[in-house]
C-alpha positions as CSV (number, residue, x, y, z in Angstrom):
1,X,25.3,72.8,337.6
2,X,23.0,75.7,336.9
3,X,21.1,77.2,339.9
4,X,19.1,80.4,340.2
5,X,19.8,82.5,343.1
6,X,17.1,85.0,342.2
7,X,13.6,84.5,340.2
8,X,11.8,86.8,338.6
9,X,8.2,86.8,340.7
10,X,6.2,88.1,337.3
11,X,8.4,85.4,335.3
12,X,9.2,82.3,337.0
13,X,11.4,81.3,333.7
14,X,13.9,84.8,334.0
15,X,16.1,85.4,336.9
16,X,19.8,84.6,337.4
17,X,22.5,82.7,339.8
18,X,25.4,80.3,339.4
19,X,26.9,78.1,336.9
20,X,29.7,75.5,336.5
21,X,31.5,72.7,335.5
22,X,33.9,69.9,336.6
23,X,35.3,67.1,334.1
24,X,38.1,64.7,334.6
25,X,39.9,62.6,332.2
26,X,42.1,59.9,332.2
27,X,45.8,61.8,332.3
28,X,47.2,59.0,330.3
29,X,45.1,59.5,327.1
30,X,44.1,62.9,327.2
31,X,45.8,66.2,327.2
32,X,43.4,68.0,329.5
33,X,43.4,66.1,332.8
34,X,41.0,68.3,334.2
35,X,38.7,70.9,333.4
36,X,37.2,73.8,335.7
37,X,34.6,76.5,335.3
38,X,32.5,79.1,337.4
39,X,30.6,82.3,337.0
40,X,26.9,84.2,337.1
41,X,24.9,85.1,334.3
42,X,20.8,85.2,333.4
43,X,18.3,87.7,332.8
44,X,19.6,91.4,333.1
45,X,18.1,93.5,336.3
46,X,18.1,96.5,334.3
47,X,14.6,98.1,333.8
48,X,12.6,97.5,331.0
49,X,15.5,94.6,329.9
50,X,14.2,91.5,331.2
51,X,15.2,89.9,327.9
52,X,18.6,90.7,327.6
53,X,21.4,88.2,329.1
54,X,24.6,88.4,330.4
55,X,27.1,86.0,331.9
56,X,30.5,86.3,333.7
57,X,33.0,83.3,333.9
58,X,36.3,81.7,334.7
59,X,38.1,78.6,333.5
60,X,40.9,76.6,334.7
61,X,42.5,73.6,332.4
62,X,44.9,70.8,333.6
63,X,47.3,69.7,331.6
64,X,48.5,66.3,331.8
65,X,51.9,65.7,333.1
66,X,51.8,61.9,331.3
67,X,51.5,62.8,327.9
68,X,55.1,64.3,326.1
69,X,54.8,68.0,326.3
70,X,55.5,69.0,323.3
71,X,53.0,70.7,322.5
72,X,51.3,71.4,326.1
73,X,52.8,73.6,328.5
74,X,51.7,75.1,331.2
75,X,47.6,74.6,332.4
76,X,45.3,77.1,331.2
77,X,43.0,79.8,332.3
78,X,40.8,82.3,331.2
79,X,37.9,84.8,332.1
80,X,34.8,86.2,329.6
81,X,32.0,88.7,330.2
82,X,29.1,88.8,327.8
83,X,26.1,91.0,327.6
84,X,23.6,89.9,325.1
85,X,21.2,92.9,324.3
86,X,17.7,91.9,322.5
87,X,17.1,94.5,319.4
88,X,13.6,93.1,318.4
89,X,12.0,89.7,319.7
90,X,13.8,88.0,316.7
91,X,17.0,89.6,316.4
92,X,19.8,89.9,319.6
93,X,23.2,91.8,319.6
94,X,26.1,90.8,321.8
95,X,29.2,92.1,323.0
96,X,32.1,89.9,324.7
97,X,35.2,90.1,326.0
98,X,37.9,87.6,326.9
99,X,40.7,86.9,328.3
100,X,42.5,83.4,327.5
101,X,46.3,82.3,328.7
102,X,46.3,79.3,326.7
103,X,47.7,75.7,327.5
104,X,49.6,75.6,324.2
105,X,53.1,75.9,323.8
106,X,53.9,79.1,321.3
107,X,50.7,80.4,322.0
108,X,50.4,84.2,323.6
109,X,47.8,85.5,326.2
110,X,45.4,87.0,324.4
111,X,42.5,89.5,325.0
112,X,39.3,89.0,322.5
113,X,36.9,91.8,322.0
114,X,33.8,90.8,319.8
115,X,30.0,91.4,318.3
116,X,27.7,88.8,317.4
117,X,24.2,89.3,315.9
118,X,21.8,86.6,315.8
119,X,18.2,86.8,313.9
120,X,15.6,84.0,314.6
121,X,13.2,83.2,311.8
């Protein structure tokens, strides 16, 4: 689901609420029996930045407890925050940061710090 819980009154297309997501799978065949997500995000409130987006979110990920775990162990999680600043009308600059504690066995919590550009021609 995406819903607004605020609109823009100038802009009818910009404002910002709540998203998420729910998926289930048979825990027999698949290795994620479930698969949660929440968070906020649209158009930023700040002045003069209607253009620029952000998001914040959470996950949760159910492992199966049918499938041999050797390579699944515990469910995972994680959180992210974006902000996704517009340069010119064409070209957009964002910054995000994560936080996953990942499903997989041998695999360490991890935090993720990055930049993306993107230019549209």
């Amino acid at each position: 689901f995406d819903q607004y819980l605020f609109v823009d009154p100038c802009d009818q297309s910009k404002g910002w609420g709540l998203f998420g997501r729910a998926t289930i799978a048979d825990a027999a065949t698949n290795p994620l029996e479930y698969f949660l997500s929440i968070g906020v995000g649209g158009n930023s409130r700040i002045a003069g930045r209607s253009n620029d987006t952000f998001g914040a979110g959470v996950y949760y990920a159910g492992t199966s407890s049918e499938i041999p775990g050797f390579l699944f162990g515990d469910n995972g999680q994680g959180a992210e925050l974006f902000y996704n600043y517009q340069v010119t009308p064409s070209f957009h600059l964002t910054t995000d940061l994560q936080f996953v504690n990942p499903s997989l066995k041998f695999v360490d919590d991890s935090f993720l710090f990055g930049f993306r550009g993107k230019l549209d021609f």
